[in-house]
C-alpha positions as CSV (number, residue, x, y, z in Angstrom):
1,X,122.9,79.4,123.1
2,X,119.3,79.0,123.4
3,X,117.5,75.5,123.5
4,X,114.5,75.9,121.6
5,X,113.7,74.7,118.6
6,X,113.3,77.3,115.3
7,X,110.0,76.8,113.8
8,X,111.1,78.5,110.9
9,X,111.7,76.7,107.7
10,X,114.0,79.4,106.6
11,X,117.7,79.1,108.0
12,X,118.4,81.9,110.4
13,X,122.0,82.9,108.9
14,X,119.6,82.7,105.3
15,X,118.3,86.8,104.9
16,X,116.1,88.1,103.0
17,X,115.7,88.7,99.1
18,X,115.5,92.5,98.2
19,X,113.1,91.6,95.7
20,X,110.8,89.3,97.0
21,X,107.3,89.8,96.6
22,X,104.3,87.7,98.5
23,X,101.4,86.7,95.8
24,X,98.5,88.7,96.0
25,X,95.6,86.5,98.5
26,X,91.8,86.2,99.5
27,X,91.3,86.1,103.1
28,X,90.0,82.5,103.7
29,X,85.8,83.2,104.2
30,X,84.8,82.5,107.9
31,X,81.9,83.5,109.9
32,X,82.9,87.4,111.0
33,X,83.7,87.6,114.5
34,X,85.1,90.8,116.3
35,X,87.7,88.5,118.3
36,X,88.7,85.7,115.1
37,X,90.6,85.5,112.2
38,X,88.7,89.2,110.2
39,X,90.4,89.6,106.6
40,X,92.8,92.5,108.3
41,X,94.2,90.1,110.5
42,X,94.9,87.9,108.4
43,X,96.7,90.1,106.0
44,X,98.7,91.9,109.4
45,X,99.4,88.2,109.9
46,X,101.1,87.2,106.8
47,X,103.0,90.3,106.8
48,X,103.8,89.5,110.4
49,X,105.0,85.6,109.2
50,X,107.1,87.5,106.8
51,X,108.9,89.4,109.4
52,X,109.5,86.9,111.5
53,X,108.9,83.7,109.7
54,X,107.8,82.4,112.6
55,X,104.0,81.0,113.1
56,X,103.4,81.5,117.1
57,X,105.3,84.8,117.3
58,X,103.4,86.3,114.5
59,X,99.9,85.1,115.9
60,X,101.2,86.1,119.6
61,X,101.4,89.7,118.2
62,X,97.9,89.5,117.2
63,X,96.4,87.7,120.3
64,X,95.9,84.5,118.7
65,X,97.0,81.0,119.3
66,X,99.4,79.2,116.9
67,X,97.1,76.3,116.6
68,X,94.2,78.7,115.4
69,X,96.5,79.4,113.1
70,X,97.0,76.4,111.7
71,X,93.3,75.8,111.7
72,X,92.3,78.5,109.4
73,X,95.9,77.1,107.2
74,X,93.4,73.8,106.7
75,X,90.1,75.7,106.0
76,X,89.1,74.5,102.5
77,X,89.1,78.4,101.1
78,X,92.6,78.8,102.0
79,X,94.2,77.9,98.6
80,X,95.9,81.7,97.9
81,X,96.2,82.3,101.9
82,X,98.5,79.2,102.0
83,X,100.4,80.5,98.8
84,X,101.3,83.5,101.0
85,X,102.2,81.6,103.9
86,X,104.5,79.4,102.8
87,X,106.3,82.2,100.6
88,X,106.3,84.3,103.8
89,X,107.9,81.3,106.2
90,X,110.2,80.4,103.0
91,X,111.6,83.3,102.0
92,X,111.7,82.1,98.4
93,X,109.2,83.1,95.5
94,X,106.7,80.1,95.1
95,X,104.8,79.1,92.0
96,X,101.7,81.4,91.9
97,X,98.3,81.0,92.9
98,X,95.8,80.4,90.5
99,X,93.0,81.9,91.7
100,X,89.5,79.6,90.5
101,X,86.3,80.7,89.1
102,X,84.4,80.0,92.1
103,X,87.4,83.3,93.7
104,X,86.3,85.7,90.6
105,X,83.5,87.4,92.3
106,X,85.3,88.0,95.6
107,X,88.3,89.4,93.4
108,X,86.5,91.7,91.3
109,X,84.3,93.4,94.3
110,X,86.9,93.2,97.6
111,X,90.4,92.4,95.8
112,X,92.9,90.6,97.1
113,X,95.1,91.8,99.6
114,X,98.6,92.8,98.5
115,X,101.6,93.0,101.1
116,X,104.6,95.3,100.2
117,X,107.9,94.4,101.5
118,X,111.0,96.4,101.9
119,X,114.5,95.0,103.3
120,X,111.8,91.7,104.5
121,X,110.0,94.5,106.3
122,X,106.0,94.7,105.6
123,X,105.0,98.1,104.7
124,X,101.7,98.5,103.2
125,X,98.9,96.4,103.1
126,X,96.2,97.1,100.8
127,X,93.1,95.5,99.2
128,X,92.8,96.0,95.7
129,X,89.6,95.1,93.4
130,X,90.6,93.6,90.2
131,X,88.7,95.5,87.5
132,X,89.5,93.0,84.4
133,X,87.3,90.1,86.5
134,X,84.7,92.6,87.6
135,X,84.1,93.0,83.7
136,X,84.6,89.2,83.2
137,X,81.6,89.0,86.0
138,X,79.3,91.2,84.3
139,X,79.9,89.9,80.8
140,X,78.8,86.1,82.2
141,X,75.7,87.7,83.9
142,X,74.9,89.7,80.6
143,X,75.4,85.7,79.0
144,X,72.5,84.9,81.1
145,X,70.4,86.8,81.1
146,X,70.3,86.5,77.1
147,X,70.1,83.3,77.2
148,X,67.0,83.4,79.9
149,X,65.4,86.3,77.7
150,X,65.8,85.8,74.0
151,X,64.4,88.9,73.1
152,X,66.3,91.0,75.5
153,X,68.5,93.0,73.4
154,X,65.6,93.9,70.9
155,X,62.9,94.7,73.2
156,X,64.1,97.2,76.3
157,X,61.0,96.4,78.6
158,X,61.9,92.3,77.9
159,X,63.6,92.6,81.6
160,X,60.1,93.3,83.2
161,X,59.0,89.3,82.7
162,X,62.2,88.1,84.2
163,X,60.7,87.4,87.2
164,X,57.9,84.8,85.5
165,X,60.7,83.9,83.1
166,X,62.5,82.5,87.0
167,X,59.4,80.7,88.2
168,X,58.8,79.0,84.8
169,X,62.5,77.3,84.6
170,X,62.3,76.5,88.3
């Protein structure tokens, strides 16, 4: 018997729902570097965590550090990341994440990433925009621009003073 400690949360003899499903999550927005934390590894990552639900293996596999994982776990955009973490190293369904309004326009052009799992193995990973917010997006912007040209709808050329319309309410 081994003397190491499980970093797991999830009891070893405990296995895997069938049916459990990771929420749907935005990467957490950092500066893009070719040998950091990119959006597709940190999707391979959670479906890694789920695997193995355990932190330093999964960020071995991907030739980071465990305490860079961590790191990014803190960053203040990680709200939906988290959400899929801690389902991953549970192994229970957690309460889902809310996604804010300040996430709407990152939804509705990237997606968030969605993990499938079979037998608590990760199978696809794909990013999928959300059309309903994209539409939610451009009905806001078509709010605002009403409200910054009056006229707009009744006169088609109204959009060619938008940019003295900007300097005047700056």
């Amino acid at each position: 018997m081994s003397n190491r400690r499980n970093s797991s949360k999830r009891p070893r003899h405990r296995r895997w729902a069938a049916y459990l499903k990771l929420p749907p999550f935005l990467p957490v927005p950092l500066r893009t570097r070719k040998d950091g934390w990119t959006p597709a590894r940190q999707a391979r990552f959670i479906a890694l965590l789920a695997e193995s639900a355990c932190v330093r293996k999964a960020a071995q596999l991907l030739g980071m550090t465990r305490e860079s994982a961590y790191r990014l776990r803190k960053h203040p955009g990680a709200g939906s990341f988290c959400a899929a973490w801690d389902t991953a190293v549970r192994g229970t369904r957690q309460p889902r994440w809310k996604f804010t309004p300040v996430e709407a326009r990152a939804l509705a052009l990237q997606g968030a990433f969605h993990i499938a799992l079979h037998r608590g193995r990760a199978r696809t990973i794909w990013r999928k925009p959300d059309d309903s917010r994209l539409l939610g997006v451009i009905g806001r912007l078509d709010r605002a621009l009403g409200d910054l040209l009056p006229g707009f709808p009744d006169d088609p050329f109204a959009w060619l003073d938008v940019r003295r319309q900007i300097r005047r309410s700056v």
